[in-house]
KEGU-436552 format. One record per residue (C-alpha): residue number from 1; residue in one letter; x, y, z. Coordinates in nm, 4 decimals. Example, Ala and Ser with C-alpha at 12.3 -4.5 7.8 and 13.67 -1.06 7.14 Angstrom:
<nodes>
num = 1&residu = a&X = 1.2300&Y = -0.4500&Z = 0.7800
num = 2&residu = s&X = 1.3670&Y = -0.1060&Z = 0.7140
</nodes>
This chain:
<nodes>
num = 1&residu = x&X = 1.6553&Y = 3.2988&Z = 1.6784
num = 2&residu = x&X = 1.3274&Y = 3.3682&Z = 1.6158
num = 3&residu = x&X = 1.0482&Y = 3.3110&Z = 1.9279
num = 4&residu = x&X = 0.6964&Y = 3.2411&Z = 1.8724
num = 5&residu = x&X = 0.4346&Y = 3.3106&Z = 2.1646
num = 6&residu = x&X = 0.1656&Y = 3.0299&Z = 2.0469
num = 7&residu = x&X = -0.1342&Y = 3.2563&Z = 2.1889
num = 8&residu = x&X = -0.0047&Y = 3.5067&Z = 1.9236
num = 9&residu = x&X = -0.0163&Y = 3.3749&Z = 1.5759
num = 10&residu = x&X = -0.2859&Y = 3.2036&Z = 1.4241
num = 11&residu = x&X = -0.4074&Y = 2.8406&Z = 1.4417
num = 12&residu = x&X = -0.3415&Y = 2.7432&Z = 1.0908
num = 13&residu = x&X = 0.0586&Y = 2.9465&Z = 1.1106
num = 14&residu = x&X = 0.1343&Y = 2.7179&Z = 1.4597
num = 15&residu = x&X = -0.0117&Y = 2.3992&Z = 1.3106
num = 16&residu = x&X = 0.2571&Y = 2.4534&Z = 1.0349
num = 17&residu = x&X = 0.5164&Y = 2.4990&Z = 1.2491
num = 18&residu = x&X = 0.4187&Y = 2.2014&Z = 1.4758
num = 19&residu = x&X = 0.4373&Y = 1.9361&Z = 1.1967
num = 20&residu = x&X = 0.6946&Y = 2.0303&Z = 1.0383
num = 21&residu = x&X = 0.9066&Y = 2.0810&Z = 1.3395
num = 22&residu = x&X = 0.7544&Y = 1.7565&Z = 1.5212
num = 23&residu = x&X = 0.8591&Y = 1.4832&Z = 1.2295
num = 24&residu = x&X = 0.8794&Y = 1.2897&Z = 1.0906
num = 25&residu = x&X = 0.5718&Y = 1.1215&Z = 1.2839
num = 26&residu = x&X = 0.4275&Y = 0.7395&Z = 1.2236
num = 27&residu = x&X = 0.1034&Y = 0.7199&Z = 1.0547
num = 28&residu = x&X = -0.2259&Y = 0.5400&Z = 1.2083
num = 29&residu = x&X = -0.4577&Y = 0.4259&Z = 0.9063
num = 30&residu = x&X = -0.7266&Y = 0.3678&Z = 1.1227
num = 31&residu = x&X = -1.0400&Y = 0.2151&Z = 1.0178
num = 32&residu = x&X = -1.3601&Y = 0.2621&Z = 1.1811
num = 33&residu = x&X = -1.7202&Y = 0.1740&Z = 1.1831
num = 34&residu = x&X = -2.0057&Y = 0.3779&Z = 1.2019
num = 35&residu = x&X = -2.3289&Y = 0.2855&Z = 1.3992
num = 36&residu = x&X = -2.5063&Y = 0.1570&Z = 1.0423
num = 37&residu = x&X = -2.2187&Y = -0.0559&Z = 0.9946
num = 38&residu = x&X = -2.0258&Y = 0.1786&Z = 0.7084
num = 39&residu = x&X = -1.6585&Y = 0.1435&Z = 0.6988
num = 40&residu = x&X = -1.4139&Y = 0.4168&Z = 0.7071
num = 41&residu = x&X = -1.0672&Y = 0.4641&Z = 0.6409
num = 42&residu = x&X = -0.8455&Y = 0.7642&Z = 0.7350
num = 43&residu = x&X = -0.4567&Y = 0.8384&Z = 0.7943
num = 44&residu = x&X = -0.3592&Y = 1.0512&Z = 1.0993
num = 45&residu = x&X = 0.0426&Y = 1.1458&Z = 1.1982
num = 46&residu = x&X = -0.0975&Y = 1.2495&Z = 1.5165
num = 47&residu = x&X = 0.0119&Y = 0.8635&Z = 1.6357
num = 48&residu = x&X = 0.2023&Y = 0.6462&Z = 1.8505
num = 49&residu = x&X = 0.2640&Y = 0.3352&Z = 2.0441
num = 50&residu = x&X = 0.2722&Y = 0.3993&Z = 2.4183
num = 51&residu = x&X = 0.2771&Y = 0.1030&Z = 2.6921
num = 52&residu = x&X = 0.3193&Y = -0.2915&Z = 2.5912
num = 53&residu = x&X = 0.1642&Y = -0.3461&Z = 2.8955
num = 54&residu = x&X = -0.1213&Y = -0.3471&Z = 2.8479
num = 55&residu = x&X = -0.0611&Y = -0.2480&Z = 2.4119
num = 56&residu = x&X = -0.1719&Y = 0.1027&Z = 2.3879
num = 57&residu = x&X = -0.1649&Y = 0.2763&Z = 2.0657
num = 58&residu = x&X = -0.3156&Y = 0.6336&Z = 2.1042
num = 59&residu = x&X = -0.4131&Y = 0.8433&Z = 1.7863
num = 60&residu = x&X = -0.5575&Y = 1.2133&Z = 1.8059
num = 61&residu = x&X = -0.8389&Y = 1.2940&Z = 1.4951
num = 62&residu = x&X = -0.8354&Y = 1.7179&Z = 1.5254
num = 63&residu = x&X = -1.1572&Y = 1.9106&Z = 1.4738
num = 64&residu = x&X = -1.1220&Y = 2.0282&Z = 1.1117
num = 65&residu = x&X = -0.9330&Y = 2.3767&Z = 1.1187
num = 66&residu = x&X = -1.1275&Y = 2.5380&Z = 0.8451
num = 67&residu = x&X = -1.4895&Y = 2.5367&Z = 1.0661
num = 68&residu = x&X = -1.3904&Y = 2.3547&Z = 1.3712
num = 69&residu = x&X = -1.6039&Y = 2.0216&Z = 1.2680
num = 70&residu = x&X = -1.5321&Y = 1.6514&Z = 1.3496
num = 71&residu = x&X = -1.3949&Y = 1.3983&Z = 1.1270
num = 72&residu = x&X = -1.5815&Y = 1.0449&Z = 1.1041
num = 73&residu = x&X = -1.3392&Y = 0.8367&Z = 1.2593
num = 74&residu = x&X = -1.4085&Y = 1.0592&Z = 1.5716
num = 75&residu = x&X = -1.7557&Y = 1.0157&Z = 1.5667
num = 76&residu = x&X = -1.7422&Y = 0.6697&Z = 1.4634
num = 77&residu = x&X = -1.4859&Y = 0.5931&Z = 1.7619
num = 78&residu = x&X = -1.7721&Y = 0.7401&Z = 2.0210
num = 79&residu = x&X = -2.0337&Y = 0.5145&Z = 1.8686
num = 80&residu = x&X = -1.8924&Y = 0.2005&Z = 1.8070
num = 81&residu = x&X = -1.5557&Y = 0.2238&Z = 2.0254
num = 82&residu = x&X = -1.3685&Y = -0.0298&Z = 1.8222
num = 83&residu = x&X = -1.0791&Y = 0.0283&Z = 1.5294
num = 84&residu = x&X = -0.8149&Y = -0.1008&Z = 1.3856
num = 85&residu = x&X = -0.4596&Y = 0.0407&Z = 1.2673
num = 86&residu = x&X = -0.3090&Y = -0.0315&Z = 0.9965
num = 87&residu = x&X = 0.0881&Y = 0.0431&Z = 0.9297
num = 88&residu = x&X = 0.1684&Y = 0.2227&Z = 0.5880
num = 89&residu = x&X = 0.4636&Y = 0.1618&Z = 0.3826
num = 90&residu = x&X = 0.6025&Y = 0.2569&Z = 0.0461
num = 91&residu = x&X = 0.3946&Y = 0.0198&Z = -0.1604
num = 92&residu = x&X = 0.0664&Y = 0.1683&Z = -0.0717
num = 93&residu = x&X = 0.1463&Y = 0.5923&Z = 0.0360
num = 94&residu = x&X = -0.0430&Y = 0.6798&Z = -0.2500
num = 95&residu = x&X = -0.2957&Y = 0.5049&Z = -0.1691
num = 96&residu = x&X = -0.2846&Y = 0.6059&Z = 0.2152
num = 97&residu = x&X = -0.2907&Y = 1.0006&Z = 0.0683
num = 98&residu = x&X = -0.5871&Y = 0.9436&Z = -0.1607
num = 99&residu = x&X = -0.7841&Y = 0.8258&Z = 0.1607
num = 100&residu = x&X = -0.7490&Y = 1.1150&Z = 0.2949
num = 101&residu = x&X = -0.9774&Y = 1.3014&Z = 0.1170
num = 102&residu = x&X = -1.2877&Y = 1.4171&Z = 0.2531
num = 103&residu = x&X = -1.5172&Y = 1.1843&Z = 0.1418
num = 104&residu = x&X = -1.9362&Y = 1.2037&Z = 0.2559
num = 105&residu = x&X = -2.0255&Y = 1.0047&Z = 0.5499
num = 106&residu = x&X = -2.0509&Y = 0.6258&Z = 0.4229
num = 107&residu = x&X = -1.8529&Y = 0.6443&Z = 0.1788
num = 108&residu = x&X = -1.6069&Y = 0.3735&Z = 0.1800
num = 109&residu = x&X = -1.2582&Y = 0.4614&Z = 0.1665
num = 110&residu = x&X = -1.0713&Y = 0.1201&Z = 0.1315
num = 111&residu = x&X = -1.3303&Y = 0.0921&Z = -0.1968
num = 112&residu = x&X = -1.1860&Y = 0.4386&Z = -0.2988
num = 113&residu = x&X = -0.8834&Y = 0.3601&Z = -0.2473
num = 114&residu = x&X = -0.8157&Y = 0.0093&Z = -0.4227
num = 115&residu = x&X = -0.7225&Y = -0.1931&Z = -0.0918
num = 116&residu = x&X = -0.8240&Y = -0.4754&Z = 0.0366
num = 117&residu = x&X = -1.0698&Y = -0.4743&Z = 0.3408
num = 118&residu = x&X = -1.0002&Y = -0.8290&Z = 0.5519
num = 119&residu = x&X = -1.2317&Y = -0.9370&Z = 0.7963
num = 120&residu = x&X = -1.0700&Y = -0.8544&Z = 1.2013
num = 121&residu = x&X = -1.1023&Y = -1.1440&Z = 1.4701
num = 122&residu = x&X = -1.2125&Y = -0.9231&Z = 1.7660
num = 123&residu = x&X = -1.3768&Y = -0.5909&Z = 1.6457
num = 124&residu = x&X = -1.5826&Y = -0.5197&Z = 1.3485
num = 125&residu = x&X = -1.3724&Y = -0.2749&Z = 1.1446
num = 126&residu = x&X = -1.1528&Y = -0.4606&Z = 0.9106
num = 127&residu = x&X = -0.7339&Y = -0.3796&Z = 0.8510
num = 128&residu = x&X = -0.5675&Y = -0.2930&Z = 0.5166
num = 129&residu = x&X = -0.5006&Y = -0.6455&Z = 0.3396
num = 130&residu = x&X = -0.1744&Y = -0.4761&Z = 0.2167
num = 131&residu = x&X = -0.0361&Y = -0.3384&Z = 0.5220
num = 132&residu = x&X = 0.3012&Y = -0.4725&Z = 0.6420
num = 133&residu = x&X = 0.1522&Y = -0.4389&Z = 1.0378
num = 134&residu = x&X = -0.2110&Y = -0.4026&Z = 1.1336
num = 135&residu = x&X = -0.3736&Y = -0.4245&Z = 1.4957
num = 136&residu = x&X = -0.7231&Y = -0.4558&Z = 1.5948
num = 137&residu = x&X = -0.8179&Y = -0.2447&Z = 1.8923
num = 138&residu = x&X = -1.0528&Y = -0.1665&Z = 2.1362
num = 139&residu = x&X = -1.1113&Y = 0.2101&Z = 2.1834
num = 140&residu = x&X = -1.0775&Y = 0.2428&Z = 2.5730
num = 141&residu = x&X = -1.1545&Y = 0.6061&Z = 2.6005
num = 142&residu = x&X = -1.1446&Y = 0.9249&Z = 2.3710
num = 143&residu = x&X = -0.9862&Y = 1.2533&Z = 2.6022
num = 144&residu = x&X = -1.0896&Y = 1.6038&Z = 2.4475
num = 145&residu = x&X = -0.7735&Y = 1.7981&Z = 2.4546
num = 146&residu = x&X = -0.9864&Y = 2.1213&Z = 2.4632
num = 147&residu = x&X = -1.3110&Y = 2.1872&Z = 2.6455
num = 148&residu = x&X = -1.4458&Y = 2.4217&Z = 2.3812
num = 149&residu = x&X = -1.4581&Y = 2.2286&Z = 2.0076
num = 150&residu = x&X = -1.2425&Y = 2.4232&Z = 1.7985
num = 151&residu = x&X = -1.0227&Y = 2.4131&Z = 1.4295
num = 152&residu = x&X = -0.6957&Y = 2.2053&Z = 1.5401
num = 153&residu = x&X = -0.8096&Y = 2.1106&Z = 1.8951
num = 154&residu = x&X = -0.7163&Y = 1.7087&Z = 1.9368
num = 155&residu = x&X = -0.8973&Y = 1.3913&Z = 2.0476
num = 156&residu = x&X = -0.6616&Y = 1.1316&Z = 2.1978
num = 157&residu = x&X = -0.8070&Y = 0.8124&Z = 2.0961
num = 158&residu = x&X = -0.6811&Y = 0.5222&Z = 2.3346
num = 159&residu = x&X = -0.6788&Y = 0.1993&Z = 2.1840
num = 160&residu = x&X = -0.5841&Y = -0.1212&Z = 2.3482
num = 161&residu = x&X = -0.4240&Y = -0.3932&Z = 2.0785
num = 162&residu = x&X = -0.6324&Y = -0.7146&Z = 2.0893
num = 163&residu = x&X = -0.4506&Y = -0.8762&Z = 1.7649
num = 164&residu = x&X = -0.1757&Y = -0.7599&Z = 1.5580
num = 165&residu = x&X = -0.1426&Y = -0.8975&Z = 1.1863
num = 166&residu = x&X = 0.1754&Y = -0.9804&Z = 1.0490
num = 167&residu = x&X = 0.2747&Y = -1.0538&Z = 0.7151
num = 168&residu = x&X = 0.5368&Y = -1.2675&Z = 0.7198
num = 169&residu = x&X = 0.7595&Y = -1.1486&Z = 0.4132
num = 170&residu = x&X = 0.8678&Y = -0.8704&Z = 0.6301
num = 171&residu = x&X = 1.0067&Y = -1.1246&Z = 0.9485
num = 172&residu = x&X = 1.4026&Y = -1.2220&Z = 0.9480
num = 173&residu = x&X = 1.4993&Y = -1.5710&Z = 1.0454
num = 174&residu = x&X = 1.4284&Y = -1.5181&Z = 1.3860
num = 175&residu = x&X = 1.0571&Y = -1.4207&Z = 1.3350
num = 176&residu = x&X = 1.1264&Y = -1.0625&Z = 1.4354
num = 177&residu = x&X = 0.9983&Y = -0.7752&Z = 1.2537
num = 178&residu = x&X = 1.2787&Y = -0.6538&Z = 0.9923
num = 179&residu = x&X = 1.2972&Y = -0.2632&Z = 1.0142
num = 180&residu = x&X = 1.5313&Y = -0.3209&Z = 0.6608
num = 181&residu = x&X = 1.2377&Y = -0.4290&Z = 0.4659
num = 182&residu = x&X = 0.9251&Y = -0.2937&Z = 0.5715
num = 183&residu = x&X = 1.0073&Y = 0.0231&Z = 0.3659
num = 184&residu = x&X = 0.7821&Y = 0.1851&Z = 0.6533
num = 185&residu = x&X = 0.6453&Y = 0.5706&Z = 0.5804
num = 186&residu = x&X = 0.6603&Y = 0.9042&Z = 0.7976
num = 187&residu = x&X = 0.5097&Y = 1.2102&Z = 0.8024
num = 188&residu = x&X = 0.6544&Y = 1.5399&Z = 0.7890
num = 189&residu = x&X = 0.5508&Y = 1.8941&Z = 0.7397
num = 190&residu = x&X = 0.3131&Y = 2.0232&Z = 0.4531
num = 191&residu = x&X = 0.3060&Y = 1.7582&Z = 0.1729
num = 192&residu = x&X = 0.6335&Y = 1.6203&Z = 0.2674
num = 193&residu = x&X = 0.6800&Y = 1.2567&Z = 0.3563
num = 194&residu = x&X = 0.9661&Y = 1.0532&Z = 0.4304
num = 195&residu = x&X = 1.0369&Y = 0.6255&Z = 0.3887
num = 196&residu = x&X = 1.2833&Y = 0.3929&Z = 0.6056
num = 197&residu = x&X = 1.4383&Y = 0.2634&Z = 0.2960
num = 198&residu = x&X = 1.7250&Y = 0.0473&Z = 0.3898
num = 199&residu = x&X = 1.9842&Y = 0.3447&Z = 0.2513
num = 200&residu = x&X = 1.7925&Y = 0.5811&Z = 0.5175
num = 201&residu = x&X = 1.8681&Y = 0.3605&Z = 0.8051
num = 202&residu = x&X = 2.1363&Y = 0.4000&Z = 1.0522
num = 203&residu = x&X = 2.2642&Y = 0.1895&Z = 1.3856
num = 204&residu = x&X = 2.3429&Y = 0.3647&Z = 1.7096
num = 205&residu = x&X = 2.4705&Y = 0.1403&Z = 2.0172
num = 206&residu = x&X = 2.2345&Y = 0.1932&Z = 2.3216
num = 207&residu = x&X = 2.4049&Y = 0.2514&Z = 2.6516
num = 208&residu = x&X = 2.1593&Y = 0.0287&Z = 2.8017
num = 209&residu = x&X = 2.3475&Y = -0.2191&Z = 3.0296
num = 210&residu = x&X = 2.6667&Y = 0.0083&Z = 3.0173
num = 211&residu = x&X = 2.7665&Y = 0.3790&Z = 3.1993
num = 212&residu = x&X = 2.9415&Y = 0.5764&Z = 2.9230
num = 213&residu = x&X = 3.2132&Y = 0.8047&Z = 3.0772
num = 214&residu = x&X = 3.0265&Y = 1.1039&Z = 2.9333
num = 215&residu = x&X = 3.1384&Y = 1.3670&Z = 2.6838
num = 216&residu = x&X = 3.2211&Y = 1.5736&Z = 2.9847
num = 217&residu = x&X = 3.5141&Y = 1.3620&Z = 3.0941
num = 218&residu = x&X = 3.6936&Y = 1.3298&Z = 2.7924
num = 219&residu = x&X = 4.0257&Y = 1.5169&Z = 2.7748
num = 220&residu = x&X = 4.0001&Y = 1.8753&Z = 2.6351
num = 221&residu = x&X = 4.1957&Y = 1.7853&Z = 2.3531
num = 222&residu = x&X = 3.9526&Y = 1.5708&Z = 2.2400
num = 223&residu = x&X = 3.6495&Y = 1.7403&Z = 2.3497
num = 224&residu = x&X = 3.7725&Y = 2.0647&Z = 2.1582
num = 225&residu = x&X = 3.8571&Y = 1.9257&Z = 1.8437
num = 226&residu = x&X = 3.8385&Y = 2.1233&Z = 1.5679
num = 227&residu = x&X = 3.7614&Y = 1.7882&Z = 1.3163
num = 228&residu = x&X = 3.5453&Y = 1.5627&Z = 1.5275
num = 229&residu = x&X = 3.1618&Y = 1.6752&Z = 1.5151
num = 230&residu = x&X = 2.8640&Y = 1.6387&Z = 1.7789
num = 231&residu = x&X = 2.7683&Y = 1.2951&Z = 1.7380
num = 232&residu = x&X = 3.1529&Y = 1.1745&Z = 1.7145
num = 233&residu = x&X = 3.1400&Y = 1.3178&Z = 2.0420
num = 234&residu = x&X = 2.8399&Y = 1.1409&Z = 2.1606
num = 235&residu = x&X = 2.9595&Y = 0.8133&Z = 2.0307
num = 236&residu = x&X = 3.2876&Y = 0.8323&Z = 2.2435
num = 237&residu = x&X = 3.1250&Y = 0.9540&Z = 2.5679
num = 238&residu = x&X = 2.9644&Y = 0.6033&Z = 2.5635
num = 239&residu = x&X = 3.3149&Y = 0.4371&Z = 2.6235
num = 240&residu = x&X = 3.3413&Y = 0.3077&Z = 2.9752
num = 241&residu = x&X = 3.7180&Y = 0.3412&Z = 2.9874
num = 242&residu = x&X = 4.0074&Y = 0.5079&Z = 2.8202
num = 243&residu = x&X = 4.2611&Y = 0.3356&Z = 2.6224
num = 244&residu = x&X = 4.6018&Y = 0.2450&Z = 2.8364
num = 245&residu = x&X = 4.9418&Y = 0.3473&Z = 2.7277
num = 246&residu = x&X = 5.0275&Y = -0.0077&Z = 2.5950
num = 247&residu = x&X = 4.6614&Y = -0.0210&Z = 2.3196
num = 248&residu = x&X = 4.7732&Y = 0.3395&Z = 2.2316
num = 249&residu = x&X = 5.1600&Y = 0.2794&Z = 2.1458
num = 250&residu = x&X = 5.0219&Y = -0.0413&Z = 1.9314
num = 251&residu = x&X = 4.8202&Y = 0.1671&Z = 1.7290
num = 252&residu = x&X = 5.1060&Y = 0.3722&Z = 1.6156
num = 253&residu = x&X = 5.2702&Y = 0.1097&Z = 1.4506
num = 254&residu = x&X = 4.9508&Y = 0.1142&Z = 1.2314
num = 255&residu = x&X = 5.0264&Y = 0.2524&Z = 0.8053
num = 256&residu = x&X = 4.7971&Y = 0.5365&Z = 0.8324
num = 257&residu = x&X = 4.8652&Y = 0.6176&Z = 1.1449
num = 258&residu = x&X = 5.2570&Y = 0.6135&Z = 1.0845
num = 259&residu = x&X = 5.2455&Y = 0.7841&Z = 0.8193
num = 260&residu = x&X = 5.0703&Y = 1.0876&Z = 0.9163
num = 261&residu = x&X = 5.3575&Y = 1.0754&Z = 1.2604
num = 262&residu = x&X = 5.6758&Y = 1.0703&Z = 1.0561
num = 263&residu = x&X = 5.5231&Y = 1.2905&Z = 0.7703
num = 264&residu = x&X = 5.4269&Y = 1.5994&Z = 0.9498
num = 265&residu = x&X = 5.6213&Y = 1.8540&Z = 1.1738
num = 266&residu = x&X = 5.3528&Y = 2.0507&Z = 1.2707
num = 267&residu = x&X = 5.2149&Y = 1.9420&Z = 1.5997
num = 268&residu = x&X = 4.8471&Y = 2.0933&Z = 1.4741
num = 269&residu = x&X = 4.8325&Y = 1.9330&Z = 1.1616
num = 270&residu = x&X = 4.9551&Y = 1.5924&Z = 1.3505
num = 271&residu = x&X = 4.6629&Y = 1.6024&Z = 1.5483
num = 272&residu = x&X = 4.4516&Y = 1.7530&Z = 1.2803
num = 273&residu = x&X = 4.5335&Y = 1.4709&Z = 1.0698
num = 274&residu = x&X = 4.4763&Y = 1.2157&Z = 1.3265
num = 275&residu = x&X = 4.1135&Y = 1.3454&Z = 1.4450
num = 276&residu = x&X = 3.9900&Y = 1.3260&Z = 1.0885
num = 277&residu = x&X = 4.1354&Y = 0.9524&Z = 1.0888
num = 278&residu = x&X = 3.9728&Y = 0.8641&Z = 1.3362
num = 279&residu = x&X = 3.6521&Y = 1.0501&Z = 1.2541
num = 280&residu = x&X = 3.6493&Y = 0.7978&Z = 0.9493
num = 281&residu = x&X = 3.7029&Y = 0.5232&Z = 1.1838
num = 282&residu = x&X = 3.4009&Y = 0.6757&Z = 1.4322
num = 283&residu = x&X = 3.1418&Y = 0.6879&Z = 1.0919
num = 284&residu = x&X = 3.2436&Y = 0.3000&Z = 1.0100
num = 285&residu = x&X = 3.1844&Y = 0.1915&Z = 1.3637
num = 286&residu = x&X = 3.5469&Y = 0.1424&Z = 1.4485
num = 287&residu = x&X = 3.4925&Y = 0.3236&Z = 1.7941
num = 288&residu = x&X = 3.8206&Y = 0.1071&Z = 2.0075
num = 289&residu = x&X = 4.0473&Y = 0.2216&Z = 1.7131
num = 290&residu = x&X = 3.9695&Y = 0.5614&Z = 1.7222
num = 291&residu = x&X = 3.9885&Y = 0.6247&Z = 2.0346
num = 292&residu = x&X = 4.2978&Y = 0.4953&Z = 2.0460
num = 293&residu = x&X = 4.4084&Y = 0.6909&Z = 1.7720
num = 294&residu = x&X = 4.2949&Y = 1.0214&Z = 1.9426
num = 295&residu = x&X = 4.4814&Y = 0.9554&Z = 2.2815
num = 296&residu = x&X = 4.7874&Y = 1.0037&Z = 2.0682
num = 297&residu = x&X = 5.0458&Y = 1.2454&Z = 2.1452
</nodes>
């Protein structure tokens, strides 16, 4: 395993390793005005949502690693402590990238860009007309993450939502946000991103209002299993009870599962057999059937 002592390699070899280990990450396109009134518009992965009460979104704009300088939407932020944030999707990453070129002070990036500035209710910057999500915020403080300005050193930008903007093609019927269709974008390491396509998603049961058994209680034979990976693992520790005799004899009547007891003689392969089965079973969701299954004998 390799180690790495953070005070011992350089800024720009640690960065590297930070965001590509740390991903993928949401992305703020934050837009911000300066004290003349000139709009900007940047991207930063350095971003997150972190209270809904009050809404607190908190972004981090680095000093510039090359020569340790600020970026505008810093110094904008400490002059005119208002922004908004805009959420990027699939339909306009290109456009996101191209913004974040390093543009002369005034320039206008939405103009640059192709996208459409609309007027906010509450602050003066304006949101990305073609943004799935945007919020208007007030910038309640900005915290230096290091006392001495330097290349890479963070500014956590705390902004308090005053309006979010929704556009309503990506709601379902129940006027929810639909993760399936906002084709949202992420941020990984070096020039890598990543999208929430529907194919990329994935559902996971929370054990919210339940107290899974835990992978440590589950009987060795299980727990060992030479077919049945980490996350089957997982998924059964969430089961609040194990199976009784009665739910386990049912299942043996089952084809499949018949089969594979009347068609093998060796007591490894049996149970080989019925692990993978119910592996299968795990991956479609099926988690009552295959536990059953695996409290076979």
């Amino acid at each position: 395993m390799l180690t790495i002592n953070p005070s011992e390699v350089s800024q720009g070899t640690l960065h590297n390793y930070l965001l590509s280990a740390v991903a993928p990450r949401p992305i703020a396109f934050a837009s911000t005005i300066d004290e003349a009134g000139n709009v900007n518009l940047s991207p930063f992965s350095f971003f997150n949502v972190f209270s809904s009460n009050p809404p607190v979104m908190i972004f981090s704009p680095a000093y510039r690693g090359r020569d340790g300088s600020s970026k505008h939407t810093l110094d904008n932020v400490l002059a005119v402590p208002e922004c908004t944030i805009s959420m990027v999707n699939f339909p306009i990453v290109e456009q996101m990238s191209l913004t974040s070129t390093e543009y002369d002070q005034g320039v206008n990036e939405f103009v640059k860009a192709g996208l459409t500035q609309m007027p906010s209710e509450t602050v003066k910057p304006p949101f990305v007309g073609e943004s799935p999500v945007a919020f208007e915020c007030l910038v309640n403080q900005v915290i230096p993450l290091n006392r001495v300005k330097g290349g890479g050193s963070g500014n956590l930008v705390v902004c308090e939502v005053k309006r979010i903007h929704i556009q309503e093609q990506y709601l379902d019927e129940k006027g929810h946000l639909d993760t399936t269709k906002m084709d949202l974008v992420g941020r990984m390491g070096g020039v890598w991103y990543n999208r929430t396509n529907p194919e990329a998603l994935f559902e996971i049961p929370k054990p919210l209002r339940t107290k899974g058994l835990g992978v440590d209680q589950l009987p060795d034979f299980i727990r060992n299993s030479q077919v049945l990976t980490g996350n089957n693992l997982g998924r059964l520790g969430n089961i609040e009870q194990f199976p009784s005799a009665a739910e386990v004899a049912s299942v043996k009547e089952e084809e499949a599962v018949a089969h594979i007891l009347s068609g093998m003689l060796d007591e490894k392969a049996k149970e080989k057999a019925l692990h993978t089965l119910a592996k299968s079973l795990l991956e479609d969701g099926n988690l009552e059937k295959a536990l059953k299954i695996l409290f076979i004998k």
